[in-house]
FIBA-906553 format. One record per residue: residue in three letters; x, y, z of N, C-alpha, C, O, CB in turn; chain. Coordinates in steps of 0.2 Angstrom, whole numbers, plus 5000, padded with zeros to 4 digits. Glycine has a CB too. Example, Ala and Ser with C-alpha at 12.3 -4.5 7.8 and 13.67 -1.06 7.14 Angstrom:
<atoms>
<"ALA" <5066 4972 5039> <5062 4978 5039> <5066 4984 5039> <5071 4983 5042> <5057 4978 5045> "A"> <"SER" <5064 4989 5035> <5068 4995 5036> <5064 5000 5039> <5067 5006 5040> <5070 4997 5029> "A"> 
</atoms>
This chain:
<atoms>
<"UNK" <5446 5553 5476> <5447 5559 5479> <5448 5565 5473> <5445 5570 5475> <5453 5559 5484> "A"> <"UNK" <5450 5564 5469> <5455 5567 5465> <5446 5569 5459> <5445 5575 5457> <5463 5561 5461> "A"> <"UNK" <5441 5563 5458> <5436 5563 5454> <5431 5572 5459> <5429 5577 5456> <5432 5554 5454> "A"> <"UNK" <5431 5570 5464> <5426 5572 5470> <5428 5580 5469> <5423 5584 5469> <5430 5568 5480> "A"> <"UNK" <5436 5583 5467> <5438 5590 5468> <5437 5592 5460> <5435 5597 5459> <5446 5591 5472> "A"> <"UNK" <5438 5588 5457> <5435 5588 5450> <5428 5592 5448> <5427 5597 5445> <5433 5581 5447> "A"> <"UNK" <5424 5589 5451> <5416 5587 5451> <5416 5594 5455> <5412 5599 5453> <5413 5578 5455> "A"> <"UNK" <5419 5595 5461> <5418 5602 5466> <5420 5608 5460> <5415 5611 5458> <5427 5603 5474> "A"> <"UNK" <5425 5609 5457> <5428 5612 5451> <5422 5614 5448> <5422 5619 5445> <5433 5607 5448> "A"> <"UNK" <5416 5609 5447> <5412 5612 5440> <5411 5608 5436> <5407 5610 5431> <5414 5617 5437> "A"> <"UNK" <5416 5600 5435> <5416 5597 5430> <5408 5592 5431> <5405 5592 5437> <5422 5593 5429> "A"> <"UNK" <5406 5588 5424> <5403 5583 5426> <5404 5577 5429> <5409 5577 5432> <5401 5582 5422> "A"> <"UNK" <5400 5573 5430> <5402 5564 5435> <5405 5561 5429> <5411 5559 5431> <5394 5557 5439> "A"> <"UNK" <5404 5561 5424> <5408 5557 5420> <5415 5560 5416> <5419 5556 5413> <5404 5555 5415> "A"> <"UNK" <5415 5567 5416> <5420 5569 5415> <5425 5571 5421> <5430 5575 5420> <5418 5573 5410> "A"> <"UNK" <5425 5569 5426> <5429 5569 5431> <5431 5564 5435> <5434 5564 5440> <5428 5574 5433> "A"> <"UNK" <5428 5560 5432> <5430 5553 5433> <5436 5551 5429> <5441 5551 5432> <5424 5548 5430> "A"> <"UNK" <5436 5551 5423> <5439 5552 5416> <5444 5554 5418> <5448 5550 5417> <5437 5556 5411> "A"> <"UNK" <5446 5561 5420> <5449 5565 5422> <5454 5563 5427> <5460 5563 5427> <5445 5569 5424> "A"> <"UNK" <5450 5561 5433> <5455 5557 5438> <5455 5551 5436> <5456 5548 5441> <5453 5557 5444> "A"> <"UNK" <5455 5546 5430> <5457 5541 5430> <5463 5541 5427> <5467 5537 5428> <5454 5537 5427> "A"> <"UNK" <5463 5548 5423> <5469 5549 5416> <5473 5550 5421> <5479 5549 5420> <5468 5555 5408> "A"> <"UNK" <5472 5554 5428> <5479 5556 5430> <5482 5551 5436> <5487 5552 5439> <5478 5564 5433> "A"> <"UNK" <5478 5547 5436> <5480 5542 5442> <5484 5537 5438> <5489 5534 5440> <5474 5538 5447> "A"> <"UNK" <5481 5536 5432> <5485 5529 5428> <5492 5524 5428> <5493 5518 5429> <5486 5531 5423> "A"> <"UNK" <5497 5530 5428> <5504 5530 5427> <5504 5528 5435> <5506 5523 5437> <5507 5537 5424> "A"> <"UNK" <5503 5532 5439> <5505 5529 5446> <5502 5522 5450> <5503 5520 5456> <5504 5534 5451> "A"> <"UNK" <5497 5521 5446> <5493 5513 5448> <5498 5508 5445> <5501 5504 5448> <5485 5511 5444> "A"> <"UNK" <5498 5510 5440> <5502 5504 5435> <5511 5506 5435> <5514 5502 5432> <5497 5503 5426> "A"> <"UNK" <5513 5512 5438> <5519 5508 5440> <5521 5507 5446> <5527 5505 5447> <5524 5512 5438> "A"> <"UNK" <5517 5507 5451> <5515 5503 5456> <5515 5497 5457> <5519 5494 5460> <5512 5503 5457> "A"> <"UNK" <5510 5495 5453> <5511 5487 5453> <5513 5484 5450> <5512 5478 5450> <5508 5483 5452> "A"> <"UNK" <5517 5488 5444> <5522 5486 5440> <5527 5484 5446> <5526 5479 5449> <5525 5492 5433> "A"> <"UNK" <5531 5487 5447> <5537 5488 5454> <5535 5481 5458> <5539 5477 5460> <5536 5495 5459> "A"> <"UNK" <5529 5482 5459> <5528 5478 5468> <5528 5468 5462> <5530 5462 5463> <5514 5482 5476> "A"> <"UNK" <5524 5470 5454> <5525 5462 5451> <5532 5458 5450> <5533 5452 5450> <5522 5462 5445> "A"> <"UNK" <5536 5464 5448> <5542 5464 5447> <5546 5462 5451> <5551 5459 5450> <5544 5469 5446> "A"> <"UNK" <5544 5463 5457> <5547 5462 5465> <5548 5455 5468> <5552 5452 5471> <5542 5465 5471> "A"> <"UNK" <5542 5453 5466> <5538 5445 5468> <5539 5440 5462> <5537 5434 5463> <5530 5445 5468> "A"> <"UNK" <5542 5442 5457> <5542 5438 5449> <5549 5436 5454> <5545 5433 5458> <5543 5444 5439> "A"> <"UNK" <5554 5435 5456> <5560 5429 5456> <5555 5422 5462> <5558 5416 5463> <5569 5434 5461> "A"> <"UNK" <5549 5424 5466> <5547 5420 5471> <5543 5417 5466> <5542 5411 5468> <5544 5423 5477> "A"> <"UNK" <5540 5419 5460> <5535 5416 5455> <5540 5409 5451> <5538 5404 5450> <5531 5423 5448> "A"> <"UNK" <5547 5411 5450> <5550 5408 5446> <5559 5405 5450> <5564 5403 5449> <5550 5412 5440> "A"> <"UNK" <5555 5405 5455> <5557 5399 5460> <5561 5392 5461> <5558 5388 5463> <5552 5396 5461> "A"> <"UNK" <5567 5390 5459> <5570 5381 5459> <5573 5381 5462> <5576 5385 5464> <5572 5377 5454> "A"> <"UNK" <5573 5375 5463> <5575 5371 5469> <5573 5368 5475> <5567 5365 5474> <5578 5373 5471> "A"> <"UNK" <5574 5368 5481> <5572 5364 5486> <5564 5369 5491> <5565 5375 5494> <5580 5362 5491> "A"> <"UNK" <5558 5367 5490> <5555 5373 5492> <5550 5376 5487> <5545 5378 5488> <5560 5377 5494> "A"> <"UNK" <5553 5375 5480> <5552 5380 5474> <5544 5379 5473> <5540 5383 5470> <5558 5379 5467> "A"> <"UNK" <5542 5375 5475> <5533 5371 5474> <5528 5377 5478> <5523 5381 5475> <5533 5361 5479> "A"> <"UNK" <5530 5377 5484> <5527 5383 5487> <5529 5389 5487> <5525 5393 5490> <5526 5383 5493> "A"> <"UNK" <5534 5392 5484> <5535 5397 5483> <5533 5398 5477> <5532 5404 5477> <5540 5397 5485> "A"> <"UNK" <5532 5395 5471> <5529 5396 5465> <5522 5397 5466> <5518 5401 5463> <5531 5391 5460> "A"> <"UNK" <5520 5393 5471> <5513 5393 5471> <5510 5400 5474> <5505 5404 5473> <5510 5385 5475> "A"> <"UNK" <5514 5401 5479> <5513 5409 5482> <5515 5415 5479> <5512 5421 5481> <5517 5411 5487> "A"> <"UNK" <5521 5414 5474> <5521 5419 5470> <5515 5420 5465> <5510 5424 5466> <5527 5420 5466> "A"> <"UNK" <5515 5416 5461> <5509 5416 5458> <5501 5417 5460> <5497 5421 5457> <5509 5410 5457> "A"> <"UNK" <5501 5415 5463> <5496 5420 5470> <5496 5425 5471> <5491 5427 5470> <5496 5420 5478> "A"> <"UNK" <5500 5429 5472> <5503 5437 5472> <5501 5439 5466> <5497 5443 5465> <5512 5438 5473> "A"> <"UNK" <5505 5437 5462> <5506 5440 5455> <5500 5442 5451> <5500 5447 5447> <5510 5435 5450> "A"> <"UNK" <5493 5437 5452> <5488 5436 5451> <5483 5441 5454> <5477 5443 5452> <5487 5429 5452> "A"> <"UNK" <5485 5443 5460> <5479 5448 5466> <5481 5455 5462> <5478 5458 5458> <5480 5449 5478> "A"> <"UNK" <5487 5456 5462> <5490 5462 5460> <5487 5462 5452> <5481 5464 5452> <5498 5463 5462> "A"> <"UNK" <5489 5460 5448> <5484 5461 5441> <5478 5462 5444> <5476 5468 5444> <5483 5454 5436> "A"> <"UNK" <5477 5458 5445> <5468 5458 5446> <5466 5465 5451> <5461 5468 5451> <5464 5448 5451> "A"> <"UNK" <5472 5466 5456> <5467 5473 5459> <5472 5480 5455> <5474 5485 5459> <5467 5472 5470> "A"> <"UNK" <5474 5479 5450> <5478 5485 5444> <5470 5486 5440> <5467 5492 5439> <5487 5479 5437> "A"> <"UNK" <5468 5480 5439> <5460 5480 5433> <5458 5483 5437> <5458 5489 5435> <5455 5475 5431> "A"> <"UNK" <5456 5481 5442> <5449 5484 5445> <5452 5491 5448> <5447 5495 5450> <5446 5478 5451> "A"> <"UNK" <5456 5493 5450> <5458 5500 5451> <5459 5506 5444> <5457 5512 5444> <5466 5499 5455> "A"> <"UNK" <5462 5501 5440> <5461 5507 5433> <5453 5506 5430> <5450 5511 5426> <5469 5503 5425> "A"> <"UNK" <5450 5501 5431> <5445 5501 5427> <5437 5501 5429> <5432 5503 5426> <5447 5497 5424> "A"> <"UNK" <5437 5497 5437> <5432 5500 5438> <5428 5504 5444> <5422 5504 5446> <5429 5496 5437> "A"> <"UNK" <5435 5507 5448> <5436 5510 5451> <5429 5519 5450> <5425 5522 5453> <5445 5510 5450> "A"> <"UNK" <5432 5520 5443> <5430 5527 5440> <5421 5524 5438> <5415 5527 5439> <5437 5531 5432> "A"> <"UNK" <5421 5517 5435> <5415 5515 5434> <5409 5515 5440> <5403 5515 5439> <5416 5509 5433> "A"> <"UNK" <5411 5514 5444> <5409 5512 5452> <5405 5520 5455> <5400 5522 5457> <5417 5509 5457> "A"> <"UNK" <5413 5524 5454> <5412 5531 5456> <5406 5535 5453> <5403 5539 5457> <5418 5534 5455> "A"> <"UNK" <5405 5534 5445> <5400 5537 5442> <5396 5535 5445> <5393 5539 5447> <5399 5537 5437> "A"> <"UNK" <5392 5527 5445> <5387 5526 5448> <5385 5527 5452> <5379 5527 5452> <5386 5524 5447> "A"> <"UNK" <5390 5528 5458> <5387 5529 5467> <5384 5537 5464> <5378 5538 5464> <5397 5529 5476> "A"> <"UNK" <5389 5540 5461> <5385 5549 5461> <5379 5548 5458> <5375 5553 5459> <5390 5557 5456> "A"> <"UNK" <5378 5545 5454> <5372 5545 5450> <5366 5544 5454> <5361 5547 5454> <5372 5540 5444> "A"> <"UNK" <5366 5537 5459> <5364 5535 5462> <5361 5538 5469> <5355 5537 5472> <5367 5531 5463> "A"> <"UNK" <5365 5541 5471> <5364 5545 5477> <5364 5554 5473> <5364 5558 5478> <5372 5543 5484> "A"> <"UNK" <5364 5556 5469> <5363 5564 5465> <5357 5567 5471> <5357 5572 5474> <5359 5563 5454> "A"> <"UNK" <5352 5562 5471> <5346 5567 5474> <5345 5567 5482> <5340 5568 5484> <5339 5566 5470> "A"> <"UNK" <5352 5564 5487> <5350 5563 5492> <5352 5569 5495> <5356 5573 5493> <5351 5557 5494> "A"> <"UNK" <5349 5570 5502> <5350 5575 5505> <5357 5579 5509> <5359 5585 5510> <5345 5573 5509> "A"> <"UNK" <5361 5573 5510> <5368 5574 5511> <5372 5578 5504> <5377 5582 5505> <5371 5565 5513> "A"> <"UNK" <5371 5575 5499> <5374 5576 5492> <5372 5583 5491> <5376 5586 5488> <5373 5571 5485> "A"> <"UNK" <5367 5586 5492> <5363 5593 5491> <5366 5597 5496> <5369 5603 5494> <5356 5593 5492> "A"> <"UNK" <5365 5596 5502> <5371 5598 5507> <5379 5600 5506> <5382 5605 5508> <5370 5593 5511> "A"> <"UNK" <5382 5594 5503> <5388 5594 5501> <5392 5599 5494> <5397 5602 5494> <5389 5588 5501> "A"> <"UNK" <5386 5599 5490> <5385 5602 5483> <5384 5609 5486> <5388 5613 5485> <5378 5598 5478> "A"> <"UNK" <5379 5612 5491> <5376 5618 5492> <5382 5621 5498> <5382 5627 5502> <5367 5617 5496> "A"> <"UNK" <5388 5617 5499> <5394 5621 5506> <5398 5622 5498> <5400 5628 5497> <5401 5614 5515> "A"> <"UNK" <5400 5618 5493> <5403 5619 5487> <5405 5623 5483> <5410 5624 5480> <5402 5618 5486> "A"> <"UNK" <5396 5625 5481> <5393 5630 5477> <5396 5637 5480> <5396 5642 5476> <5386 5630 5477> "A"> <"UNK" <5399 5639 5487> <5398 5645 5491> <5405 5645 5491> <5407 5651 5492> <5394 5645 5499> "A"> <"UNK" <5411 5640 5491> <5414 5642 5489> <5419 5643 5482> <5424 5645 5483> <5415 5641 5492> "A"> <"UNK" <5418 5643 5479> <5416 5642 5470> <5415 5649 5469> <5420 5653 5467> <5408 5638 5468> "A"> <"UNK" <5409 5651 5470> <5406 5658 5468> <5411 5662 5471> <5413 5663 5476> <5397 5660 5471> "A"> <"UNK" <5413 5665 5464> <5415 5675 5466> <5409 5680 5471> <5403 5678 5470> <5414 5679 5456> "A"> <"UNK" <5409 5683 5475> <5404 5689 5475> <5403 5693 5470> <5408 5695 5467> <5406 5693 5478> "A"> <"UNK" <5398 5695 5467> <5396 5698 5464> <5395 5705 5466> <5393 5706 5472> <5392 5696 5463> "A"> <"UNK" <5396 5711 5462> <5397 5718 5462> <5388 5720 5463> <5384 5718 5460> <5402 5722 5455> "A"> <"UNK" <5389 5725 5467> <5384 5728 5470> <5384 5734 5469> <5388 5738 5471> <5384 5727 5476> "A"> <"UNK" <5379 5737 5464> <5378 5744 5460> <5373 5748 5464> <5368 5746 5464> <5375 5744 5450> "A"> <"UNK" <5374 5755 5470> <5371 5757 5472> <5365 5763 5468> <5360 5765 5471> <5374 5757 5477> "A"> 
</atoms>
């Protein structure tokens, strides 16, 4: 979303990608910093039980890494390519041409 009002703004696809990766960062990853942090006493588990409960934390611990990557990294990767991909379709010219109209100043009229 954040790339989408970028790109409305005037920026390029790759530089407002960038843009909204640099500013989402910190709230991805202390996110799932918090939510790993949370689940780390079920990862390290003893005693009676502790076998599946390690095996489930661990499970946990592993999606959230793995969906921290793919949200910091190929999240904005993805996003460039869908615009690149779809740049010349009719809907995106459409969406680009309600954009453009609000963007633009009026221009002064010299009689």
């Amino acid at each position: 979303e954040f790339a989408k009002d970028l790109q409305a703004q005037g920026r390029g696809v790759v530089e407002a990608a960038l843009a909204a990766a640099h500013m989402r960062f910190r709230p991805i990853v202390m996110t799932s910093m918090a939510f790993t942090l949370g689940v780390l006493p079920l990862a390290l588990a003893s005693g009676a039980g502790s076998a599946s409960q390690r095996a489930i934390g661990t499970g946990v611990i592993g999606g959230m890494l793995t969906g921290t990557v793919l949200a910091v990294f190929f999240v904005p990767i993805f996003f460039v390519l869908v615009r690149r991909l779809f740049k010349g379709s009719a809907r995106q010219r459409q969406f680009d041409a309600a954009h453009a109209h609000q963007h633009t100043e009026p221009q002064e009229r010299h009689a």
